[in-house]
C-alpha positions as a printed NumPy array, in Angstrom:
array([[ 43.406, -38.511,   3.206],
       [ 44.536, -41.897,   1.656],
       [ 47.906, -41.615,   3.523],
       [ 47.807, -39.607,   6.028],
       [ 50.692, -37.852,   5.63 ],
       [ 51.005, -34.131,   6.26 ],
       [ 52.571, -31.168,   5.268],
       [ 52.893, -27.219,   5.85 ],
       [ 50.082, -25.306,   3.046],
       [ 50.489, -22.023,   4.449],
       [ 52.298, -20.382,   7.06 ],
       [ 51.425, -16.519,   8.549],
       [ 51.976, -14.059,  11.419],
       [ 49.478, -11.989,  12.507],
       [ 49.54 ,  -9.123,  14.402],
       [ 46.368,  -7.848,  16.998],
       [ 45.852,  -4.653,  19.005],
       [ 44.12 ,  -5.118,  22.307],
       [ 41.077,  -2.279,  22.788],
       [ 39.154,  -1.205,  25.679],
       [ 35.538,  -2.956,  26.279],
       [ 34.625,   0.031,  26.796],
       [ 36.172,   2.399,  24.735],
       [ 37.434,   1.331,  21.17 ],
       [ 39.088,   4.294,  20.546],
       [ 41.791,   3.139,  23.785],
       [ 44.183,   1.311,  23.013],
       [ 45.004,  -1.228,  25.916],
       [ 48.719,  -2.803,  27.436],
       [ 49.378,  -6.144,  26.334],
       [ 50.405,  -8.719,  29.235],
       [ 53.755,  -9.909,  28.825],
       [ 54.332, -13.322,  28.246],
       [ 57.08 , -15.814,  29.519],
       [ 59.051, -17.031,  26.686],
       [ 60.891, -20.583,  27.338],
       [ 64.27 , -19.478,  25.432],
       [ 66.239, -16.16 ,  25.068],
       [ 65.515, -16.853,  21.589],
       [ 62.114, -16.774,  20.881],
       [ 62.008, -13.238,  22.195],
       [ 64.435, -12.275,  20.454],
       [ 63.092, -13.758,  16.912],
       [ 59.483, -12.298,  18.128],
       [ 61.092,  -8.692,  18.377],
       [ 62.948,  -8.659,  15.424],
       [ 59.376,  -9.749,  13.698],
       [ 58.289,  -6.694,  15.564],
       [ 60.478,  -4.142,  14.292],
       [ 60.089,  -5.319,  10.569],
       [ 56.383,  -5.17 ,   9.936],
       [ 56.423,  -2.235,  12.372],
       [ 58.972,  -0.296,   9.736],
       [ 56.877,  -1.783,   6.515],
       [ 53.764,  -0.334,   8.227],
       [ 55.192,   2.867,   8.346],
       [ 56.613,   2.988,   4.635],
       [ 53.272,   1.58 ,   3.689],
       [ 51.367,   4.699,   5.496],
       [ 53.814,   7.195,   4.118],
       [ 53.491,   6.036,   0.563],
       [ 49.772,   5.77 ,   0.917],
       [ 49.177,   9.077,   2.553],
       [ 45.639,  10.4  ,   3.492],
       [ 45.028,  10.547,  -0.509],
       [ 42.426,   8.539,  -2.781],
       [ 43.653,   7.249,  -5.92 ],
       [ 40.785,   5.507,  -7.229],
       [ 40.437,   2.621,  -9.498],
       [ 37.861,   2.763, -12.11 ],
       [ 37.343,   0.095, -13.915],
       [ 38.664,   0.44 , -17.751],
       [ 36.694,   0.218, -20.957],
       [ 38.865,  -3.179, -21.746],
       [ 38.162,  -3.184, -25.087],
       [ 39.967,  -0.198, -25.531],
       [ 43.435,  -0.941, -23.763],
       [ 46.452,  -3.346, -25.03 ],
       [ 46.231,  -6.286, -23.197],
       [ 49.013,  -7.205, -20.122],
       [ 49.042,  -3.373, -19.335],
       [ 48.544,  -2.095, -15.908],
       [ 45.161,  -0.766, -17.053],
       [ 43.387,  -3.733, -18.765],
       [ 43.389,  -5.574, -16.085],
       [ 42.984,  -3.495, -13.355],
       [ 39.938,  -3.672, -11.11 ],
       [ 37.46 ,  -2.016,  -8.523],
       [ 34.62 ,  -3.862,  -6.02 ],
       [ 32.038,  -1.203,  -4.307],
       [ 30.691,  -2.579,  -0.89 ],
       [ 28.514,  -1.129,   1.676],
       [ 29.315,  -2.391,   4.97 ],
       [ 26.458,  -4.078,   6.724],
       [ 25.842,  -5.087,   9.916],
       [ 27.089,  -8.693,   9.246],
       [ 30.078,  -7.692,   8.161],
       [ 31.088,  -6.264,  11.453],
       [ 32.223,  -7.049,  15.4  ],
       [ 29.829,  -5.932,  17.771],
       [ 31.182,  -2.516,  18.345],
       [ 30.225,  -1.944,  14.906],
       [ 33.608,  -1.917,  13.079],
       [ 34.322,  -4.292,   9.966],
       [ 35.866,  -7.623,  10.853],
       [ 39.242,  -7.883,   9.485],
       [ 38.693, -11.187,   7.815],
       [ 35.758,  -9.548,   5.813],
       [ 38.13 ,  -7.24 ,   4.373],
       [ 40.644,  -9.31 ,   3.7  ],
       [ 38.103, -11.293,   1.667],
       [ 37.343,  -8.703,  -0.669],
       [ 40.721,  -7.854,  -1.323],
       [ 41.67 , -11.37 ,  -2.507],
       [ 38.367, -11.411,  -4.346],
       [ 39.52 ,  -8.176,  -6.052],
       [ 43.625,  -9.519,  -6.451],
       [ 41.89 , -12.869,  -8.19 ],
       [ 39.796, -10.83 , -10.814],
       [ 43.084,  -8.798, -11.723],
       [ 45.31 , -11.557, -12.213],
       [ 42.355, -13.635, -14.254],
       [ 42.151, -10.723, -16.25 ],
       [ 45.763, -10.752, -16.891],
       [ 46.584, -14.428, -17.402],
       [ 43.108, -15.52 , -18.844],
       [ 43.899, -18.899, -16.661],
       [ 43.189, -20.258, -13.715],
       [ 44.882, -18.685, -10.581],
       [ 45.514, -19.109,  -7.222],
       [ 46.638, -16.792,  -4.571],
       [ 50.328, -17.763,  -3.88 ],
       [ 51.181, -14.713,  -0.424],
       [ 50.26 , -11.835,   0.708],
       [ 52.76 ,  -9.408,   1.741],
       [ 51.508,  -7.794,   4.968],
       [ 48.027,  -6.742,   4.828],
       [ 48.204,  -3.237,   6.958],
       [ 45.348,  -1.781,   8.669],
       [ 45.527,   2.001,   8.255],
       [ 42.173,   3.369,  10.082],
       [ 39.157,   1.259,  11.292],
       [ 36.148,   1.131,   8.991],
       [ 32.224,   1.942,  10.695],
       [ 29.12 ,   0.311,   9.877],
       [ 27.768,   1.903,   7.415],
       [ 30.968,   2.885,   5.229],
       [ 31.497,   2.278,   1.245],
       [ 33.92 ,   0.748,   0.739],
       [ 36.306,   0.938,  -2.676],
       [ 38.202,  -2.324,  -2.693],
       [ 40.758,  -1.379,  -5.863],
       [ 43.366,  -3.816,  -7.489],
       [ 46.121,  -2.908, -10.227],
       [ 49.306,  -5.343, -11.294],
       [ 52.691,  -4.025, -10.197],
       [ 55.032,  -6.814, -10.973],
       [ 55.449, -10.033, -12.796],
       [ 58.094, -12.658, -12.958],
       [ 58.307, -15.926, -15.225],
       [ 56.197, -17.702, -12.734],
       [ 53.912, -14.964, -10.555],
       [ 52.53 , -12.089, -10.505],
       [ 52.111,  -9.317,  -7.766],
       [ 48.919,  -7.17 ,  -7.248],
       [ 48.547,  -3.979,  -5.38 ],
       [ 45.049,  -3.785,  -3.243],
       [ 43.65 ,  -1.22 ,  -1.326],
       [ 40.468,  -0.253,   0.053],
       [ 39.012,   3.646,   0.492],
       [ 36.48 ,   4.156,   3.055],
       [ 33.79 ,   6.783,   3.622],
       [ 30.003,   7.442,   4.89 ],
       [ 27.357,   6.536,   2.466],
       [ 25.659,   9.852,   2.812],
       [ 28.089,  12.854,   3.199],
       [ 31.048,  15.129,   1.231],
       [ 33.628,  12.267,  -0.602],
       [ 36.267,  14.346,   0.665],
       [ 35.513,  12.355,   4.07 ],
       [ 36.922,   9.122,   2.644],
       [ 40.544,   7.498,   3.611],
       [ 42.71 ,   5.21 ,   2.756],
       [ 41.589,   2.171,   5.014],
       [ 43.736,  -1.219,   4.272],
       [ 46.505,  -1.706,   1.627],
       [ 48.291,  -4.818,   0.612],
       [ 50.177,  -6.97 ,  -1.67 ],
       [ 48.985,  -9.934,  -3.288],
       [ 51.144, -12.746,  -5.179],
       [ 49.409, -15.029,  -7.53 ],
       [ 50.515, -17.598,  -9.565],
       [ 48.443, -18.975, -13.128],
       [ 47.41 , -22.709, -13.444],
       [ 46.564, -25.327, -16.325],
       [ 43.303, -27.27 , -16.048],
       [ 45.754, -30.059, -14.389],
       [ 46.878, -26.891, -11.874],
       [ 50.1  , -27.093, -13.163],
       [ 52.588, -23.824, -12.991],
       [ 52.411, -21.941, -16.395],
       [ 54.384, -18.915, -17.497],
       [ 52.918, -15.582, -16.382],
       [ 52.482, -12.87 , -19.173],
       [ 54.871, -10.329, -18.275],
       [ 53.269,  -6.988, -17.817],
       [ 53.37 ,  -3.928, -20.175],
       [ 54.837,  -0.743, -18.773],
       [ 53.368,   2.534, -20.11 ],
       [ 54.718,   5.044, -17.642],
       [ 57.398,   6.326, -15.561],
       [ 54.803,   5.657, -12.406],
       [ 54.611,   2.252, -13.477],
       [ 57.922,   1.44 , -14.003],
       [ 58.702,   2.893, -10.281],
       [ 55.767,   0.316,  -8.672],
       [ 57.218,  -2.672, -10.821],
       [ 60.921,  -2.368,  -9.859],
       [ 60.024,  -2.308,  -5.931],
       [ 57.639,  -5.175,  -6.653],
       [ 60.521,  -6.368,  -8.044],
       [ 62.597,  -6.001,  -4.647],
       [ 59.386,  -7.459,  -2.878],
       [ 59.376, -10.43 ,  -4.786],
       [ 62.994, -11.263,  -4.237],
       [ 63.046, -10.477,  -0.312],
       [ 59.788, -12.858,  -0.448],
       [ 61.698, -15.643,  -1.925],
       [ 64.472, -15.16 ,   0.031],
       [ 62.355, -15.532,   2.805],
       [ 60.854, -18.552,   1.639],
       [ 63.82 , -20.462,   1.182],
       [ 65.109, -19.672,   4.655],
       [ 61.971, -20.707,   5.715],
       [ 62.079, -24.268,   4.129],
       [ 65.527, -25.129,   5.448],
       [ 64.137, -24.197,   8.78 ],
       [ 61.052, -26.976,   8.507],
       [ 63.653, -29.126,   7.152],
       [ 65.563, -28.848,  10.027],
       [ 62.75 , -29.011,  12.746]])
């Protein structure tokens, strides 16, 4: 404000699905669009056909199965393990939290998610945090008016600096069998711990108890280095522009 210089804070790319006014359930043809260089289209597709595959690896390892999150008697776990931090939120979707046709807005959920990453990685660090990515928030099935909503957060992975947190969020009708709910939305969260002066401070490194866990922390382990990757390449590119 002082200055008036400016600089990049966050950088995403989102991805919509055009439905019918009339019909929700229809999904709609998107216009094409007239791109000024070979290029661009070419970048844009290959954007395509990468969160296209993760959605699909994402839906295969989720399935149509629940595995809840309960939240743990801390007192009786060791501390940096997957289960002493790990944490649930219970929300009934209202009528605010949804578009007109009665479905919950995708921003809403997305709230609770980070809300739900941020108490896990408190619990972990016992510092302040702040969310650092998120690594492609996918949209499984739409969620009604109505619904409860399980919004459930474990740690999969942390290096010397951040710390990775599995979200996702079960769905079902308030009044009915539980074997109606689904998996809904699913994501990765990175966070990274602060001093009071939000300075960088070394992450914890997490406790592994089982052969499950140790298979979630070496591909959060892959995650996190494709992620930096990424993030370098995309540096030099603003450094270029």
């Amino acid at each position: 404000m002082k200055t008036g210089s400016k600089r990049v804070t966050n950088r995403a790319a989102l991805w919509y699905v055009p439905l019918s006014l009339t019909n929700v359930d229809k999904i709609t043809e998107v216009p094409p669009i007239q791109y000024e260089k070979p290029e661009q289209e070419m970048e844009g597709r290959k954007r395509y056909e990468n969160q296209k595959l993760e959605r699909l690896e994402t839906k295969e390892r989720n399935g149509e199965y629940i595995v809840p999150v309960v939240n743990p008697n801390r007192q009786n776990k060791e501390p940096y393990t997957v289960g002493y931090s790990q944490s649930s939120l219970i929300h009934l979707v209202g009528p605010s939290d949804c578009t007109l046709h009665g479905y919950v807005h995708g921003g809403v959920t997305m709230k609770l998610m980070d809300e739900v990453a941020g108490i896990v990685a408190a619990r972990h660090c016992k510092t302040n945090i702040v969310t650092a990515s998120v690594d492609a928030i996918n949209f499984h099935r739409k969620i009604q008016k109505g619904c409860i909503i399980t919004v459930s957060g474990r740690m999969t992975f942390t290096s010397n600096k951040s710390m990775e947190i599995e979200v996702f969020v079960d769905a079902g009708m308030l009044v009915g069998d539980t074997e109606d709910q689904y998996r809904a939305v699913s994501a990765f969260f990175t966070y990274v711990s602060l001093s009071k002066d939000a300075k960088p401070l070394p992450v914890p490194q997490l406790v592994i108890e089982t052969e499950e866990e140790k298979k979630r922390f070496e591909e959060g382990k892959g995650r996190y280095l494709q992620t930096k990757a990424k993030r370098q390449m995309n540096t030099q590119s603003l450094t270029q522009q």
